[in-house]
MARVO-234338 format. One line per 4 residues: number of its first residue (from 0); their letters; for each residue x, y, z of N, C-alpha, C. Coordinates in Angstrom, 1 decimal, always signed. Layout:
NUM> A> X Y Z X Y Z X Y Z ~ ... .
This chain:
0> XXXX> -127.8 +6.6 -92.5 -127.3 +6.3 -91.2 -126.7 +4.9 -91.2 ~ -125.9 +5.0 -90.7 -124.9 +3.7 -91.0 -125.4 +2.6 -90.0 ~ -125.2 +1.3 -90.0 -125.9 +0.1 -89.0 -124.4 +0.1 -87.8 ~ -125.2 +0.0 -86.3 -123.8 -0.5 -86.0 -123.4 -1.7 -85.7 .
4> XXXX> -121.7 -1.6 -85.0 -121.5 -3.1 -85.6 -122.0 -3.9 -84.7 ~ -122.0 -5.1 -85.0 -122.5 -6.0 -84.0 -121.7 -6.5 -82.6 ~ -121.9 -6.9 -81.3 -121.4 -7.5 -80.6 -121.0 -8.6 -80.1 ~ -120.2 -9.3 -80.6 -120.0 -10.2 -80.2 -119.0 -10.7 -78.8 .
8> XXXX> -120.0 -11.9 -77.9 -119.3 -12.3 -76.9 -118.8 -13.5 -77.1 ~ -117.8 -13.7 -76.4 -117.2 -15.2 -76.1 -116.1 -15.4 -75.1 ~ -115.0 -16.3 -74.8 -114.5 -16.3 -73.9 -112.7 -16.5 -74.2 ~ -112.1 -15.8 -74.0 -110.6 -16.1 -74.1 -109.8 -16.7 -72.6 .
12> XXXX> -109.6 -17.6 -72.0 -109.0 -18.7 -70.8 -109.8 -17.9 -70.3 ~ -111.0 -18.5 -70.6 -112.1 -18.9 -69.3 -112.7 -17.2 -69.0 ~ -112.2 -15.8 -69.5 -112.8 -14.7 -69.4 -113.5 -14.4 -70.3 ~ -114.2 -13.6 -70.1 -115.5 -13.2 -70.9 -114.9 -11.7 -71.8 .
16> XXXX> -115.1 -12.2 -72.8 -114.5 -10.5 -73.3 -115.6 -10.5 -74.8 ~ -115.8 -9.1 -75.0 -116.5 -8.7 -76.3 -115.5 -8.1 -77.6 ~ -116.1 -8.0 -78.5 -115.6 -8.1 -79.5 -116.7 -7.6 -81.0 ~ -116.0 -6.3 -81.5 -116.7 -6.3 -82.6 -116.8 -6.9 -83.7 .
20> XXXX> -118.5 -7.2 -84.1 -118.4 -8.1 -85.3 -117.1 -7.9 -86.9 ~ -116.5 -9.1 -87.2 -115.6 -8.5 -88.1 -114.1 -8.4 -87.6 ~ -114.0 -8.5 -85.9 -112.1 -8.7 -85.6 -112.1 -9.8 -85.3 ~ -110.9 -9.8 -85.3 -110.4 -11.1 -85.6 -110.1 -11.7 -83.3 .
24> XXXX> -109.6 -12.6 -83.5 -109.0 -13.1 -82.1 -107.8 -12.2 -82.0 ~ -107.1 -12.1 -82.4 -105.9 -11.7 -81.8 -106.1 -10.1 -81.2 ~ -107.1 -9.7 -82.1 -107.4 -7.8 -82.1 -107.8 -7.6 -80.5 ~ -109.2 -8.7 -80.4 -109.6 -9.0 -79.4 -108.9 -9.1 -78.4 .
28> XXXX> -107.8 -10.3 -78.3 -106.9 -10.4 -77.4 -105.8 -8.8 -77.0 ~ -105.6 -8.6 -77.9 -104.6 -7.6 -77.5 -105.8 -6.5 -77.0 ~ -106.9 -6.1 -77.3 -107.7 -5.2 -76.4 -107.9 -5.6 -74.8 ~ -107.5 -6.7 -74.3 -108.1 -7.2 -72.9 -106.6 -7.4 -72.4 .
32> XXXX> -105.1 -6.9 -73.7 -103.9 -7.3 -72.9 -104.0 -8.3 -72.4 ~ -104.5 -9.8 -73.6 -104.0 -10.6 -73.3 -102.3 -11.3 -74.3 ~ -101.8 -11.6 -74.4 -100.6 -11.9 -74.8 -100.7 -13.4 -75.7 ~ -100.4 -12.6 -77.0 -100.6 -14.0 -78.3 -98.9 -13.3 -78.6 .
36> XXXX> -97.7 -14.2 -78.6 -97.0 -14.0 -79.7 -96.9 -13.9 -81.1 ~ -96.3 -13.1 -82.0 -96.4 -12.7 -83.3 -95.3 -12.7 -83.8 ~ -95.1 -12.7 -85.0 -93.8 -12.5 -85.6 -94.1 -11.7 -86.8 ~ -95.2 -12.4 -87.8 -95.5 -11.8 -89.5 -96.5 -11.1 -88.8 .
40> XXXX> -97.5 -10.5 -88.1 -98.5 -9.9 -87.8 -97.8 -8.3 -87.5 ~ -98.4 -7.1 -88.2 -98.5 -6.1 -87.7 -99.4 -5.0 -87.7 ~ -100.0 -4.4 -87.1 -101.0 -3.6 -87.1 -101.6 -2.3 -88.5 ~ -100.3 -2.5 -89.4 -100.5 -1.4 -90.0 -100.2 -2.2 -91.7 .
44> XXXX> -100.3 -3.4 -91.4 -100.2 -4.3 -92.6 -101.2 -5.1 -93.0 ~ -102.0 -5.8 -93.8 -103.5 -6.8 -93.8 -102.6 -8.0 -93.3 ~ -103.0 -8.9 -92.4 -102.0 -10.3 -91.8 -102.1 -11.4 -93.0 ~ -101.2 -12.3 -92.5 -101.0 -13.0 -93.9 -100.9 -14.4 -92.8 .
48> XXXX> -100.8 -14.4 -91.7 -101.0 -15.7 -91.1 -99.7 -16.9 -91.8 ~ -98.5 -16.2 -91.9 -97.4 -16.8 -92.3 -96.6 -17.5 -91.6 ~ -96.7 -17.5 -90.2 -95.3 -17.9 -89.5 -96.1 -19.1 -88.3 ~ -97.5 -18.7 -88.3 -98.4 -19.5 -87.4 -97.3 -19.6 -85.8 .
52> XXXX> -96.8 -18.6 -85.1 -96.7 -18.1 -83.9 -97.9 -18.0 -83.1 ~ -99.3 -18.0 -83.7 -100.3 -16.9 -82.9 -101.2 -17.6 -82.9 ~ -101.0 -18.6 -83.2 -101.8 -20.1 -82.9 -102.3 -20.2 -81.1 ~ -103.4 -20.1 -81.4 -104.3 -20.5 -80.3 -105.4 -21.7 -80.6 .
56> XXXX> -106.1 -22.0 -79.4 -106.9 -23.1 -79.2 -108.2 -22.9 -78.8 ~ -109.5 -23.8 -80.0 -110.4 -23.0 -80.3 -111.2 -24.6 -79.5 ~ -112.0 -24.5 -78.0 -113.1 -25.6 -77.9 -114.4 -25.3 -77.6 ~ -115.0 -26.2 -78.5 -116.1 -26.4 -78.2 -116.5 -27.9 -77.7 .
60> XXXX> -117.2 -28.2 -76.5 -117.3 -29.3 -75.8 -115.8 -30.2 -75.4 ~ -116.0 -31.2 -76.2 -114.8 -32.1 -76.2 -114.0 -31.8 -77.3 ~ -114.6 -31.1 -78.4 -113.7 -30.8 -79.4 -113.0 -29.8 -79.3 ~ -111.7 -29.9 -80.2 -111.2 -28.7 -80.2 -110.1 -28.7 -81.9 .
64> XXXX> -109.9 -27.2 -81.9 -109.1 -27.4 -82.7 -108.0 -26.1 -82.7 ~ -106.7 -26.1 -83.5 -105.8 -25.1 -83.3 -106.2 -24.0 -84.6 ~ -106.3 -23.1 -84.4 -106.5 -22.0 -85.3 -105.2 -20.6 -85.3 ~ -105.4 -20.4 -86.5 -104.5 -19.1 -86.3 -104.8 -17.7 -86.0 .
68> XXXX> -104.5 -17.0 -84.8 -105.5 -15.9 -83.9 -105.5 -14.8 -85.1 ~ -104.5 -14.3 -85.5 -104.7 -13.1 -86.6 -105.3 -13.1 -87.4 ~ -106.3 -14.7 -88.0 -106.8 -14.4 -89.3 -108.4 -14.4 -89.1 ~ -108.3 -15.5 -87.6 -109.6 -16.0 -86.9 -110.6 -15.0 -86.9 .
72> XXXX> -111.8 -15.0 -87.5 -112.8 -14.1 -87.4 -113.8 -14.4 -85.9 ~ -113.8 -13.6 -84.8 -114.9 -14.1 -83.8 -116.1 -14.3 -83.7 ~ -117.1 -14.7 -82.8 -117.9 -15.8 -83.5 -118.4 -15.6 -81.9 ~ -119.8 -15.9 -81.7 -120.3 -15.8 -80.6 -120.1 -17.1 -79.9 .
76> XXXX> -119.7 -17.3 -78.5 -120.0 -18.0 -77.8 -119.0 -19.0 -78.2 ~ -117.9 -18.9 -78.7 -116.3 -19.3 -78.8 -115.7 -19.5 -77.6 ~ -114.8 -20.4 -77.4 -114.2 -20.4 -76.1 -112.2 -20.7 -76.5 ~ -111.9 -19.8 -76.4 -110.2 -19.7 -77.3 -109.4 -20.0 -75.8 .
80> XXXX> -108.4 -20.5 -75.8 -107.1 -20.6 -75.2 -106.3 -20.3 -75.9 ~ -105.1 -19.4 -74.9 -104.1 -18.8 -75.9 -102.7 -19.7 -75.6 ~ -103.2 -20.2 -74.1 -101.6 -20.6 -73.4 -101.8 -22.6 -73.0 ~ -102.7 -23.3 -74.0 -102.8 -24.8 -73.5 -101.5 -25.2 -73.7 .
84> XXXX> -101.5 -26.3 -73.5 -100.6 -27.7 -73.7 -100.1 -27.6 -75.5 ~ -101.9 -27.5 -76.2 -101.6 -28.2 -77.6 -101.2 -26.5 -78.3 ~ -101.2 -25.5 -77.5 -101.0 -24.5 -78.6 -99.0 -24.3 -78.2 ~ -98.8 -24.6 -76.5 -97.4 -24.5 -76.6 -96.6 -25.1 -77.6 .
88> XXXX> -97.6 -26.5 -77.5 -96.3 -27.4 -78.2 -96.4 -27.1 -79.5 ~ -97.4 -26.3 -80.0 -97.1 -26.1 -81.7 -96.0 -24.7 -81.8 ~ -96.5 -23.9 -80.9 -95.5 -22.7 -80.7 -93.9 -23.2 -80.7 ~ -93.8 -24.3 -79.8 -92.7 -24.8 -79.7 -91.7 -25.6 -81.1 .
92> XXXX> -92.7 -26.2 -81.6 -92.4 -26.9 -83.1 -91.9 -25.7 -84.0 ~ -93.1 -24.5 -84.0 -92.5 -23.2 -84.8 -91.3 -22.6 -84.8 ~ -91.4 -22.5 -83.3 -89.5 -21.9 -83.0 -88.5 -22.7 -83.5 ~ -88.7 -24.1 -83.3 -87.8 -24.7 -84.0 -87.3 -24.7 -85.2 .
96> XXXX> -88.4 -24.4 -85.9 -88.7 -24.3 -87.6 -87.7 -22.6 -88.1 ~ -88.2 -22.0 -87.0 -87.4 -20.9 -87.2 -85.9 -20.8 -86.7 ~ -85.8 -21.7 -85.8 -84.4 -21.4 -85.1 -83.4 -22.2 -86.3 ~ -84.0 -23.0 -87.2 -83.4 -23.9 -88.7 -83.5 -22.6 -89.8 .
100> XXXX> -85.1 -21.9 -89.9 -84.7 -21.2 -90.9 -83.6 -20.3 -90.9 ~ -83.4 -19.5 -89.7 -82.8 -17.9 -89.4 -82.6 -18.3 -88.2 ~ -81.1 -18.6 -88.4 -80.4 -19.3 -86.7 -79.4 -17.8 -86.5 ~ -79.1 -17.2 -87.5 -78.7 -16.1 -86.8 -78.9 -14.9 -86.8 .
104> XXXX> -80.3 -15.0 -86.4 -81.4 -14.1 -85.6 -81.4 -14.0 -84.0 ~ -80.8 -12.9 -83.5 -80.8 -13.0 -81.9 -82.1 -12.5 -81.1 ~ -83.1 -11.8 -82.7 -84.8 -11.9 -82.0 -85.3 -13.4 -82.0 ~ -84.7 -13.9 -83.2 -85.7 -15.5 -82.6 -85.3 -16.0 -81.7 .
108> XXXX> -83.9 -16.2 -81.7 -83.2 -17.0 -80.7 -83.7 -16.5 -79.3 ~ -83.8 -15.2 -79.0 -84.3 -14.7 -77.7 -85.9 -15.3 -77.4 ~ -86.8 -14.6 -78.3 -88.2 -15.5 -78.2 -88.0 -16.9 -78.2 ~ -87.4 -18.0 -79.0 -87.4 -18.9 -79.0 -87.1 -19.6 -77.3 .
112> XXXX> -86.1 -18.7 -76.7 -85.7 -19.3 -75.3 -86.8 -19.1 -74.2 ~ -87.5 -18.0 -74.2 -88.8 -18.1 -73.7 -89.8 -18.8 -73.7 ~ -89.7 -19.7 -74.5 -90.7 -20.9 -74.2 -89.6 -22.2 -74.7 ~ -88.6 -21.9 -73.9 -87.9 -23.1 -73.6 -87.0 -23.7 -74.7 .
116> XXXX> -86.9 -23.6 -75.8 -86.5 -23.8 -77.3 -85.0 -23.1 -77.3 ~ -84.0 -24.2 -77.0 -82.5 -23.5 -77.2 -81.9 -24.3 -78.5 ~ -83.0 -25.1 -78.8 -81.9 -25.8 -80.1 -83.4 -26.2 -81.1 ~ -83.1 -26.9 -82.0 -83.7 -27.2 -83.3 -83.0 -28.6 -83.4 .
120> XXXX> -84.1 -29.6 -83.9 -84.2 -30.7 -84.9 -83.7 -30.8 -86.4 ~ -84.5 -29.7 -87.0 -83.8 -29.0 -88.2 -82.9 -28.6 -88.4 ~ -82.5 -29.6 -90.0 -81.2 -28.7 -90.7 -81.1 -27.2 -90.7 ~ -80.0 -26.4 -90.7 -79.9 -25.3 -91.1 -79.4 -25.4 -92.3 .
124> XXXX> -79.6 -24.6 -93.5 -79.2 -24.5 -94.8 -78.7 -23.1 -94.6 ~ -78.1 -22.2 -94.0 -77.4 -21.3 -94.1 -77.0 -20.6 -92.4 ~ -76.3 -21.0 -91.5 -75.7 -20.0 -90.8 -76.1 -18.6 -90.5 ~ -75.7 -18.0 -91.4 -75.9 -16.5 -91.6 -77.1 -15.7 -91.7 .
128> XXXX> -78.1 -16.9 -92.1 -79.3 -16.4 -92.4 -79.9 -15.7 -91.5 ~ -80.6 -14.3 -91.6 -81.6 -14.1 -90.3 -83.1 -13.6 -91.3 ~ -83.6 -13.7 -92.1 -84.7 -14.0 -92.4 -85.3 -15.0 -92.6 ~ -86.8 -14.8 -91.9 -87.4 -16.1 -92.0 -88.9 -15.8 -93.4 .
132> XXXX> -88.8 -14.4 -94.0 -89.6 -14.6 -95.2 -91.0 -14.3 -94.9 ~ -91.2 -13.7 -94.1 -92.5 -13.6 -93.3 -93.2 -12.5 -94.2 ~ -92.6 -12.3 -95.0 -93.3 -11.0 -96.0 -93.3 -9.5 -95.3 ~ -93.2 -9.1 -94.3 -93.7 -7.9 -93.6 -92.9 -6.8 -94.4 .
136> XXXX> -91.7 -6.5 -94.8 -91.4 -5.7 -95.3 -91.7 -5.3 -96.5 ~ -92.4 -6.4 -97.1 -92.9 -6.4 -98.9 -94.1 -5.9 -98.4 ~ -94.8 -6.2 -97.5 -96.3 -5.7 -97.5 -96.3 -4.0 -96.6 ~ -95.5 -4.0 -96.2 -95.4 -2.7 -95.4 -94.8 -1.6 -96.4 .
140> XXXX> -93.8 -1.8 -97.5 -93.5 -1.1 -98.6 -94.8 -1.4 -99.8 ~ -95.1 -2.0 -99.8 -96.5 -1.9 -101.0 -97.7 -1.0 -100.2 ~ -98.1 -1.4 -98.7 -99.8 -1.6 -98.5 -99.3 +0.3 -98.1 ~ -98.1 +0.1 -97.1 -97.8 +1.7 -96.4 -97.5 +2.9 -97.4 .
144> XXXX> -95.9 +2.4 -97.7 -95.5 +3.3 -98.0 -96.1 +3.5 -99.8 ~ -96.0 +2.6 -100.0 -96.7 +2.5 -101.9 -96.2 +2.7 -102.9 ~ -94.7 +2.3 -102.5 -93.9 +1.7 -103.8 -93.3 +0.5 -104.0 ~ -93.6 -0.1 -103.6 -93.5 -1.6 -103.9 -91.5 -1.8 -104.2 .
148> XXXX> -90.9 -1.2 -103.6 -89.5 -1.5 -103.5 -89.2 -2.8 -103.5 ~ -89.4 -3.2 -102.7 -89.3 -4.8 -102.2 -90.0 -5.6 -102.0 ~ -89.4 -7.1 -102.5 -90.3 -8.5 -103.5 -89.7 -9.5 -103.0 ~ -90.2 -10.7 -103.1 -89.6 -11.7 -102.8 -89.7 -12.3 -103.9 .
152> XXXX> -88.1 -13.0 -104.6 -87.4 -14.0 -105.3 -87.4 -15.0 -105.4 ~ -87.4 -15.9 -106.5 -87.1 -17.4 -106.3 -88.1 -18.2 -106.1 ~ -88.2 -19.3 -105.5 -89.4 -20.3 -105.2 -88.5 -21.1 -103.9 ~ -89.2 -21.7 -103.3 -88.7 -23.0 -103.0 -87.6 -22.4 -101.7 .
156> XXXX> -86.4 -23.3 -101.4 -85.3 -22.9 -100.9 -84.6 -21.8 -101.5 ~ -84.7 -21.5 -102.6 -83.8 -20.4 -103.3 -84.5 -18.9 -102.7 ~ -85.9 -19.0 -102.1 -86.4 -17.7 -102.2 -85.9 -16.6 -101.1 ~ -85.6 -15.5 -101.3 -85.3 -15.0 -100.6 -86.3 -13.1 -100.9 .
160> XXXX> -85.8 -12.0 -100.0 -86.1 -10.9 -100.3 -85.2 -10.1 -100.3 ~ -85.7 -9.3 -101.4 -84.3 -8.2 -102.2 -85.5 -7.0 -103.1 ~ -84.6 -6.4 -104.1 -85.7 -5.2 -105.0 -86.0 -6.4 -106.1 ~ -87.2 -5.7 -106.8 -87.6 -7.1 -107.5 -86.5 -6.7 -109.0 .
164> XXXX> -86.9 -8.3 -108.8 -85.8 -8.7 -110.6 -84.2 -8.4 -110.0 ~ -83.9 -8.5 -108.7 -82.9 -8.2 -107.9 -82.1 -7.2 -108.4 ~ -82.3 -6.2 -108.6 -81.7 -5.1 -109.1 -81.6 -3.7 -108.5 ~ -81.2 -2.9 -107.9 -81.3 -1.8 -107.0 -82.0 -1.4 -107.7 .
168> XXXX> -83.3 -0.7 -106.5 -84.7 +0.1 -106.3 -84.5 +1.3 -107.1 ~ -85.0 +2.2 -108.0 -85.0 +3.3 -107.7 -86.3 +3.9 -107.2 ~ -87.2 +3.2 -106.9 -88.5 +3.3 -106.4 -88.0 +3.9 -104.9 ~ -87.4 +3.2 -104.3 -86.9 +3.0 -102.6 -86.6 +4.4 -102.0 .
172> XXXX> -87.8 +5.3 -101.0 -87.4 +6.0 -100.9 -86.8 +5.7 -99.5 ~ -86.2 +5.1 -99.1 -85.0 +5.1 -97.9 -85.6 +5.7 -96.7 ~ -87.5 +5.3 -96.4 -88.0 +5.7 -95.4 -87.5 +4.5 -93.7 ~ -87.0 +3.5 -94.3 -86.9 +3.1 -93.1 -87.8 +2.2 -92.1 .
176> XXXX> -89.2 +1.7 -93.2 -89.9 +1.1 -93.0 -89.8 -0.2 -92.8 ~ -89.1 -0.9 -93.5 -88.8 -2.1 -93.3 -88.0 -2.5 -92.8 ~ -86.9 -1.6 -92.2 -85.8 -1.9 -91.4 -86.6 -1.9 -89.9 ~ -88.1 -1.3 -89.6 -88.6 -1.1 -88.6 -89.4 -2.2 -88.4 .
180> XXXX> -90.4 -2.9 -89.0 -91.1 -3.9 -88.9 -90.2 -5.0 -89.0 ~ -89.1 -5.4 -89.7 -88.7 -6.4 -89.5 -88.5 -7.2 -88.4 ~ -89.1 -8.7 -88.0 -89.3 -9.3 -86.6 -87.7 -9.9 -86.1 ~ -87.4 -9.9 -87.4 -85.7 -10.9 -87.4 -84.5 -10.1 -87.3 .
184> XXXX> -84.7 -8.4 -87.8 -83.3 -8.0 -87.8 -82.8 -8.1 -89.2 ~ -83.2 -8.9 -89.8 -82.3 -9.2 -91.4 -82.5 -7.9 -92.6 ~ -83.6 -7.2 -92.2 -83.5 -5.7 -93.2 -82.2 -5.1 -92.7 ~ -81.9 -5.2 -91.9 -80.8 -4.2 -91.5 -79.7 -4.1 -92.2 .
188> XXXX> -79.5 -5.5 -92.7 -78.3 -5.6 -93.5 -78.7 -5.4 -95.0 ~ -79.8 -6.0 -95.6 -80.7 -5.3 -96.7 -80.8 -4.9 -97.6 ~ -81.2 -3.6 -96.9 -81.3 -2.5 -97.2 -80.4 -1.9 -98.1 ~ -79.6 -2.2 -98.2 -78.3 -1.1 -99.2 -78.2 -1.8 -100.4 .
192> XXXX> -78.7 -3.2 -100.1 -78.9 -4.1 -101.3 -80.3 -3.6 -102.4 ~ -81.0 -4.1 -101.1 -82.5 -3.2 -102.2 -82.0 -1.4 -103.1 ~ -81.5 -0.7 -102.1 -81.3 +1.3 -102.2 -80.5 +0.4 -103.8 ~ -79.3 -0.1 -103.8 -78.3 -0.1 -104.7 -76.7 +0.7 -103.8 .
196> XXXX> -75.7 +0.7 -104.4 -74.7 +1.1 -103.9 -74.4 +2.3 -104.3 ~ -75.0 +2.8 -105.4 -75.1 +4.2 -105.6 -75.6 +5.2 -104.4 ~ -76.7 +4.9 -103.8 -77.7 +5.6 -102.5 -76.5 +5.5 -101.4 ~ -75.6 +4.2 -101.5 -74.8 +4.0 -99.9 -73.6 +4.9 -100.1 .
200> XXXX> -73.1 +5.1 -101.5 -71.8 +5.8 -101.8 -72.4 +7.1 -101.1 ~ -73.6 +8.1 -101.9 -73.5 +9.2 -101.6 -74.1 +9.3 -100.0 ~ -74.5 +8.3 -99.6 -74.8 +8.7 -98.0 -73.6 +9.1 -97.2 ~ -72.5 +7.7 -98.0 -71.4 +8.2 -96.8 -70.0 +9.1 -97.7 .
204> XXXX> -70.6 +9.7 -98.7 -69.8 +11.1 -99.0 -70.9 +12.1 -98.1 ~ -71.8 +12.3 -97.8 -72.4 +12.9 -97.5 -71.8 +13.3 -95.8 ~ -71.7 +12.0 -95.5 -71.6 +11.9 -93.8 -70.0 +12.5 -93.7 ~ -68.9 +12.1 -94.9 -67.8 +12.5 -94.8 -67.6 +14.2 -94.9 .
């Protein structure tokens, strides 16, 4: 007979909510519908805590500190804020970071205006760009579907995602996964890159 899990309480702005031992804050959060923004987080992928959007605020007494809600394990008698001062203004720094990396993303740019963010500090190094590299498509084609189609390239500024060793997939079976999870929009264009141009010729002999 198996042990069950434990209960844990604590408080998200100032409400009392429970939580099984083992989730994290954000799981929590989204059971009580309360609202953490996400970008690399998705339900059907392990989180990777990449983009720090989901950053909330963790006090105890006078202390406090910023943590990241998706990775955050809960803890009894925690007291989290999702919406302070110090978690906007990092949310705010982020958008910026993103509106530099993938400026021509019209999901960032849309979230980013929601908490007030119409411009960036930050260089852009590409225009065109709308990935911001958050991994979700590489982990959603490895953890889901389980062919590992798509990898991320390069190091540094150079890195981007494509099929690995940048060479059309023949792994790829053209389910559509990553064009779905993606937070930015940028698989959409992609995709035919990963398939190869072989997959796009006979689609659209097909369609013809």
């Amino acid at each position: 007979m198996t042990e069950q899990a434990k209960t844990i309480h604590f408080m998200i702005n100032d409400q009392p909510v429970e939580a099984r031992e083992g989730w994290t804050v954000l799981e929590t959060a989204r059971q009580y519908g309360i609202h953490i923004p996400t970008l690399c987080y998705h339900e059907a992928v392990e989180p990777s805590g990449g983009c720090r959007l989901c950053v909330v605020e963790l006090r105890e007494g006078n202390w406090s500190k910023v943590v990241i809600s998706c990775m955050y394990p809960v803890q009894e008698g925690i007291n989290i804020y999702t919406e302070s001062d110090r978690v906007n203004n990092v949310r705010r720094w982020v958008l910026e970071m993103l509106l530099a990396e993938c400026p021509a993303s019209t999901e960032i740019r849309a979230l980013a205006a929601k908490y007030g963010v119409n411009g960036t500090r930050f260089p852009s190094k590409n225009p065109e760009e709308q990935c911001m590299l958050c991994g979700l498509c590489v982990r959603v084609c490895r953890e889901v579907v389980g062919v590992s189609a798509i990898t991320t390239i390069g190091r540094g500024v150079h890195k981007f995602v494509g099929a690995p060793y940048d060479k059309p997939s023949e792994a790829c079976v053209a389910c559509g996964s990553c064009v779905t999870i993606c937070p930015t929009g940028a698989m959409r264009a992609r995709l035919d890159r990963v398939r190869g141009s072989g997959h796009h010729s006979h689609h659209s002999a097909n369609k013809a």
